[in-house]
C-alpha positions in Angstrom: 96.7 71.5 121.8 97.2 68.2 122.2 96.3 67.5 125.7 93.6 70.5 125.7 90.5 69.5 125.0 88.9 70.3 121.4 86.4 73.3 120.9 82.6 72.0 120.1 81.4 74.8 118.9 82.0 77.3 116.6 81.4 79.9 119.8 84.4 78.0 121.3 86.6 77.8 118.3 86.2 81.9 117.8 87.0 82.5 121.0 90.4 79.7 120.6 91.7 80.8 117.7 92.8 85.0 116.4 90.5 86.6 114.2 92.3 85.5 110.9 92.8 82.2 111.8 89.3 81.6 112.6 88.4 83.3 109.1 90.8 80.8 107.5 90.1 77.7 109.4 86.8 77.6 110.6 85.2 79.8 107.6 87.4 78.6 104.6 89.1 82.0 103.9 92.0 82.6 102.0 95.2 84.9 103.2 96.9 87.0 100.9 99.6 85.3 98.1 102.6 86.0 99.4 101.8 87.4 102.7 102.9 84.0 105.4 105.4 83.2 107.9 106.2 79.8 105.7 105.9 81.1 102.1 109.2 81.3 101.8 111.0 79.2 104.8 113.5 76.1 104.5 113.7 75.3 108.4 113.3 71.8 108.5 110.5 69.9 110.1 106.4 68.8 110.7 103.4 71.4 110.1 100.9 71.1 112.3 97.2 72.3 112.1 97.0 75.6 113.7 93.7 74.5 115.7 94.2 71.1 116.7 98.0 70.4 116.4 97.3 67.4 114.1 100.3 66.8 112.2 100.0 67.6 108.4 103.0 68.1 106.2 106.6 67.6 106.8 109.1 70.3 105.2 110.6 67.6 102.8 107.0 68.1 100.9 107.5 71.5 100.7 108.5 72.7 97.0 108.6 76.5 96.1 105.5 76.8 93.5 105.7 80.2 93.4 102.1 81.0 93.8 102.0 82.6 97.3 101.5 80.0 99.7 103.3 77.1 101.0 103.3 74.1 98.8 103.6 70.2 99.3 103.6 67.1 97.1 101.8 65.5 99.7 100.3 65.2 103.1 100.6 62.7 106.1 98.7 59.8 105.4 95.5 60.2 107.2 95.9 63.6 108.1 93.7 65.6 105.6 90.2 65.0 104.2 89.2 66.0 100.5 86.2 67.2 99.5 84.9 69.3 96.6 84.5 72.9 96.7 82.3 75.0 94.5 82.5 78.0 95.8 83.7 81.2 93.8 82.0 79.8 90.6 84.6 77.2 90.3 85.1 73.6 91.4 88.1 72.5 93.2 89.2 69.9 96.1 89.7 71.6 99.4 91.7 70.0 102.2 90.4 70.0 105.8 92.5 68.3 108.5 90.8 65.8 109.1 91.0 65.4 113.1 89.0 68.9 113.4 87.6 69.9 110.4 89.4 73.2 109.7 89.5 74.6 106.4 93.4 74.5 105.6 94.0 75.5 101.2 93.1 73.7 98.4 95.0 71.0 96.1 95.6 70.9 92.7 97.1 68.0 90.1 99.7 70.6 89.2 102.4 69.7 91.6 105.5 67.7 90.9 106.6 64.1 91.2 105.9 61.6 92.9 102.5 62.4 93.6 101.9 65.5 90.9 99.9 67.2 93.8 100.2 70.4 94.7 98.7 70.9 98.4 98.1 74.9 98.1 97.9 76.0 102.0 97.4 78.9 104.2 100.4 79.7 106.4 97.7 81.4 109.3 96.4 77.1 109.0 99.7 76.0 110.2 102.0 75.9 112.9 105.8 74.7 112.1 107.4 72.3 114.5 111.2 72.6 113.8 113.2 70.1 113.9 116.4 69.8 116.3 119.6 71.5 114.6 122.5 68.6 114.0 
């Protein structure tokens, strides 16, 4: 989506994205543990947001955490904004990318070294980028 431009609206973004994508990314909704194309993948190279293509994560984050979703240490600097989220009578830091907006997990001070972050995200928020095969 890089050259196309970016939906205003959230008419425009429904009509962009699939129905679980939207419900993920534009409406903070959470897929299923254990239910993602990248829950369990090795291939090597950059996630991208699934709505804007903004690059997020590269694989050598990505750590098996065993919860369900893909997990990274850490993000791209500058690519994800934090902010607090209270909803499900709980408070914890959700991630938005932060060239659209969209809704892409949650992170938690759980993860292991260097950072200690675990970056908890919805495979239907991504889009993997592989890199060339040597």
């Amino acid at each position: 989506m890089e050259n196309q431009k970016m939906p205003k609206t959230e008419k425009e973004w429904e009509r962009k994205l699939k129905p679980e994508e939207y419900a993920v990314l534009r409406q903070g909704g959470t897929e299923a543990p254990f239910s993602g194309e990248y829950v369990y993948t090795k291939d090597k190279g950059m996630y991208r947001c699934r709505a804007c293509g903004n690059e997020i994560f590269s694989s050598e984050t990505k750590f098996e955490s065993g919860t369900g979703w893909p997990s990274f240490y850490d993000a791209i600097p500058g690519a994800v904004k934090l902010q607090e989220d209270k909803s499900l009578g709980m408070v914890r830091t959700e991630i938005l990318c932060a060239k659209c907006g969209s809704h892409l997990g949650h992170v938690f001070d759980d993860g292991p070294q260097p950072t200690g972050k675990r970056y908890c995200i919805n495979c239907v928020s991504l889009n993997l980028e592989k890199s060339a095969q040597e």
